[in-house]
N, C-alpha and C positions, 0 to 999 in steps of 0.2 A: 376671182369675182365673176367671171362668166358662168364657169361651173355653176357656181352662185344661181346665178339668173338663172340657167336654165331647170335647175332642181327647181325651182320656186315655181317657174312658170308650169313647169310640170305639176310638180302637186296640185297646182290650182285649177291648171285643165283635168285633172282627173277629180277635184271636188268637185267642179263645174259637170262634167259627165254623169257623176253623180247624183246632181241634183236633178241633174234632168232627165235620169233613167229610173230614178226612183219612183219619185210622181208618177211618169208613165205604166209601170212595171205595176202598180196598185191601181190605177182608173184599168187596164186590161185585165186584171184581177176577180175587180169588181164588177165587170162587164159580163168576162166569162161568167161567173156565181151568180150573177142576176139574172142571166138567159136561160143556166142551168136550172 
């Protein structure tokens, strides 16, 4: 059951990571091509 837990929490921190380097990774995107 540990094992468990920590795949899960894993996955979740790495969805979580995701979520929040995507949005950024696209507003830095659109910054650079707007200036350009």
């Amino acid at each position: 059951m540990i094992g468990k837990r920590v795949n899960c929490r894993r996955s979740n921190m790495q969805g979580e990571k995701r979520l929040l380097v995507n949005p950024f990774d696209g507003m830095g995107k659109r910054d650079t091509n707007a200036t350009a």
